[in-house]
C-alpha positions, -999 to 999 in steps of 0.1 A, spaced: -725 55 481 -732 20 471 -768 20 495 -778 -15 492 -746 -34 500 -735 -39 539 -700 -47 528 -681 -30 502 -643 -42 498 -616 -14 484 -588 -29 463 -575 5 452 -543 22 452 -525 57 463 -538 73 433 -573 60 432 -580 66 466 -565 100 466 -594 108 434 -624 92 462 -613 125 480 -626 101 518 -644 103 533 -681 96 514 -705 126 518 -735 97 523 -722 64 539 -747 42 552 -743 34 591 -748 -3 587 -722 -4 562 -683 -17 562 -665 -2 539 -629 -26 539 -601 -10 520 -572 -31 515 -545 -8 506 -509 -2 512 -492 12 542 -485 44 526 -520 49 515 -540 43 546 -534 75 563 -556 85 533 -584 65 551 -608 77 577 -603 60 612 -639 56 618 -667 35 612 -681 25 585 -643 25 570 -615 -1 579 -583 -3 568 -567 -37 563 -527 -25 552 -502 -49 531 -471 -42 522 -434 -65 517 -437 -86 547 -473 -98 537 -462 -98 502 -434 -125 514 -456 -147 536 -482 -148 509 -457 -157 484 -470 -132 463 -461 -99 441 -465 -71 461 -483 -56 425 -509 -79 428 -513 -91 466 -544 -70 470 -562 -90 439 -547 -123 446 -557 -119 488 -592 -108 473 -592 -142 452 -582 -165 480 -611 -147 504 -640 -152 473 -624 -192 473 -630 -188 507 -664 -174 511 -677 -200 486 -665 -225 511 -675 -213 544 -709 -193 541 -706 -177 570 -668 -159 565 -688 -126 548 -708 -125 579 -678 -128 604 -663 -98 583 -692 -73 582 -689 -82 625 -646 -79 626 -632 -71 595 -598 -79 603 -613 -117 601 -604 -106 563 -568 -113 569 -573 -139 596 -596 -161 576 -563 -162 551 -537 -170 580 -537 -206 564 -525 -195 529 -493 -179 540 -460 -200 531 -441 -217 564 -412 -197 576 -382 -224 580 -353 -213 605 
């Protein structure tokens, strides 16, 4: 599964990760494997190293001032604009992959009460 890459983002939905049928038969231990998936698909995610689940669902969809169709994609965008700028982000993620989200906080749209 994928041998020569440390960190291996998952943009996938219900039905795509359902066909991966989780978790890998050969996963390499230095590996992350990130998926960024909905809330009701992450059950379908081990709880264990190598994998890490990063769920979105309405509320991040609001905040992000995004589709909730095409969060995943657009949050995936925003973190490649991101690693471009600051070399080091990919390297803070293989250590705490929730730095994924995090390293985003920035983008989200100001909540006015």
């Amino acid at each position: 599964m994928l041998p020569h890459y440390d960190l291996v983002f998952f943009l996938l939905g219900k039905n795509y990760l359902q066909a991966l049928q989780l978790p890998f038969e050969k996963v390499n231990d230095k590996q992350r494997l990130v998926f960024i998936c909905s809330n009701s698909s992450k059950k379908l995610i081990p709880e264990k190293h190598p994998y890490y689940r990063i769920p979105m669902g309405h509320n991040d969809a609001r905040e992000f001032h995004y589709g909730l169709v095409g969060l995943k994609g657009q949050l995936f965008k925003l973190f490649a604009h991101e690693a471009v700028k600051s070399r080091g982000l990919l390297e803070e993620v293989y250590e705490n992959p929730q730095k994924f989200v995090t390293g985003l906080e920035h983008y989200k749209q100001k909540s006015y009460a």
